[in-house]
C-alpha positions in Angstrom: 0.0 0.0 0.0 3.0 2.3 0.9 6.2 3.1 -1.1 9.0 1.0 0.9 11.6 3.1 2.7 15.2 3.1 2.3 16.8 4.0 5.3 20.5 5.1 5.8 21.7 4.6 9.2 24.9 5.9 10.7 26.1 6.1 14.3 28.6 8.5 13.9 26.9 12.0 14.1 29.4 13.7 11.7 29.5 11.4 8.8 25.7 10.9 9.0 25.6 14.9 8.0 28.0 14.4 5.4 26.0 11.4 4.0 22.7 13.3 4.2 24.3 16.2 2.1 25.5 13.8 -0.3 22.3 12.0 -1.0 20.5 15.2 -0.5 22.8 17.0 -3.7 22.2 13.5 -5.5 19.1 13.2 -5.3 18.4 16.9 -6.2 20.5 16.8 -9.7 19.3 13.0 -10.5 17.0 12.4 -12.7 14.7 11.4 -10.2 14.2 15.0 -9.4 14.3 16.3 -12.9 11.9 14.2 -14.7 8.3 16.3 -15.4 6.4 13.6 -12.9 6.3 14.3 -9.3 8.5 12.3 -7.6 8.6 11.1 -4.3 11.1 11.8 -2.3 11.1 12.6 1.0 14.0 13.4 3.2 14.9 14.4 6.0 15.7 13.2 9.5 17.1 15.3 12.4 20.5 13.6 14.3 20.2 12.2 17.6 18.4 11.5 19.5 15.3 10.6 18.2 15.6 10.4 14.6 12.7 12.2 12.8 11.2 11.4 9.5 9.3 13.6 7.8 6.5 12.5 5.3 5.3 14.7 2.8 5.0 12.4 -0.2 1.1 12.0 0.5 -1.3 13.2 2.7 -3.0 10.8 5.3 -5.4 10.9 8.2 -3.9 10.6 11.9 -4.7 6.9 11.6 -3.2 6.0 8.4 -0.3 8.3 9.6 0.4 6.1 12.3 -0.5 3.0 10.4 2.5 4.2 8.4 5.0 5.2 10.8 4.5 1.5 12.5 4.9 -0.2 9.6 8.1 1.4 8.8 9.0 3.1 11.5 8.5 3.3 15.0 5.6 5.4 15.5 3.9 8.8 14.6 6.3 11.2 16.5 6.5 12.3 19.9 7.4 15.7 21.1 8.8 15.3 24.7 10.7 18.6 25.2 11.1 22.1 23.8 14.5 20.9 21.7 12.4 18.4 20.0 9.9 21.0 19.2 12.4 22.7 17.5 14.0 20.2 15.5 10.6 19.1 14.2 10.0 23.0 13.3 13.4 22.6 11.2 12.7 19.7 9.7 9.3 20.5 8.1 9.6 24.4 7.2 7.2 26.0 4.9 4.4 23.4 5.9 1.5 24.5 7.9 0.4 21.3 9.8 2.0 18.3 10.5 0.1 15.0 12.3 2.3 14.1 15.9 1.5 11.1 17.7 -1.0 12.9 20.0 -4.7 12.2 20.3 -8.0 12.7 22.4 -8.3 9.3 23.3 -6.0 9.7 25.3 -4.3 13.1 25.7 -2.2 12.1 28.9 0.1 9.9 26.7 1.7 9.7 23.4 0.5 6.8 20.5 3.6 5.0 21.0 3.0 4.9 25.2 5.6 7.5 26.5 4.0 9.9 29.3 2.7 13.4 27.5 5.0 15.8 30.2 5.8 18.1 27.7 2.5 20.8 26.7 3.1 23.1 24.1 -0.8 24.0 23.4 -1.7 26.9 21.5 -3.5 29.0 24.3 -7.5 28.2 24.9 -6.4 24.8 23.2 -7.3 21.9 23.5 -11.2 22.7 23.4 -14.5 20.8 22.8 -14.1 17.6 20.8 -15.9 19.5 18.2 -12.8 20.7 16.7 -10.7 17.6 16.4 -9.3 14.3 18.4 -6.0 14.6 17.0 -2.5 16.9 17.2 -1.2 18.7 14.8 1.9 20.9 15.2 1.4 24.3 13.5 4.6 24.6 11.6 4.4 27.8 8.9 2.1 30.1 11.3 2.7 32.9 13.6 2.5 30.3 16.5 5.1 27.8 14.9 5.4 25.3 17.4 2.5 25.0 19.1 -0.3 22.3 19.0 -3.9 22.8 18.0 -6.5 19.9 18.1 -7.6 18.8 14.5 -10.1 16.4 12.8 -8.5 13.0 12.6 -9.9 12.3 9.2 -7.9 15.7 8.3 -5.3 14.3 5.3 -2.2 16.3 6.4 1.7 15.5 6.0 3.3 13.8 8.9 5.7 12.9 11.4 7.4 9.5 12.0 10.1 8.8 15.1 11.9 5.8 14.2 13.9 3.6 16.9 13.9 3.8 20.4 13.4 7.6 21.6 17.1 7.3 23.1 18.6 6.3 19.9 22.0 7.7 18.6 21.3 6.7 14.9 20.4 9.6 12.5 18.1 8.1 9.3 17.3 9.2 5.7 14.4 7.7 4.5 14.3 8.4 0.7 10.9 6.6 -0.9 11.2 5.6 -4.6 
């Protein structure tokens, strides 16, 4: 159903960020990029720890987001401190929304079980279950950052964490 990820992994931090470049510039002046089709490629991991993968190839709902990220991942990503708020910030510029692993059902944790500490709401949020059961992180918007409830059959881009939350490894997921 989903285009198979190839996934780069590297434990040291330094030649992970030269092979990203590398692949990066590759993939940009291949012919994978040039041809008039769209082509799916989607990059971009942070370094350690966790590893983030970005997905932007398609749109999916919160559940086929985290359908996704299991399959190939780990889960739909978890935002534990103000750094990793950040990093996901840098990863996904010029988007608006993003799906993380957050949902109504329930808020106090995240979908892949760790403890929800870390509350980065957008203020008066969240609110009635009218508005949504499911996170998303508002990325290109005056309150970058910050979380605002949205419908979970919403098709937005998404989020993936991939290992354990403590790992060291940095990933490039390029889908072909």
């Amino acid at each position: 159903m989903y285009p198979r990820p190839v996934r780069l992994l590297r434990t040291d931090a330094a030649s992970a960020h030269i092979t990203v470049l590398l692949t990066v510039s590759f993939l940009l002046s291949s012919k994978l990029y040039s041809q008039n089709k769209p082509s799916e490629i989607s990059c971009f991991c942070a370094s350690s720890p966790p590893s983030y993968v970005f997905k932007n190839w398609t749109n999916l709902t919160w559940e086929e987001a985290q359908s996704y990220c299991m399959e190939f991942h780990t889960d739909l990503a978890s935002v534990r401190n103000e750094e990793e708020s950040t990093l996901i910030q840098q990863i996904v510029k010029g988007i608006k929304y993003v799906f993380v692993g957050l949902s109504r059902k329930p808020w106090p944790s995240w979908s892949d079980g760790t403890e929800h500490k870390f509350k980065n709401w957008l203020i008066r949020h969240p609110s009635s279950e009218e508005t949504g059961d499911c996170a998303t992180s508002l990325i290109g918007a005056t309150d970058a950052g910050k979380w605002v409830e949205d419908h979970c059959d919403r098709k937005l881009p998404f989020m993936c964490h991939y290992g354990e939350l403590s790992s060291n490894k940095l990933t490039l997921t390029v889908l072909h």
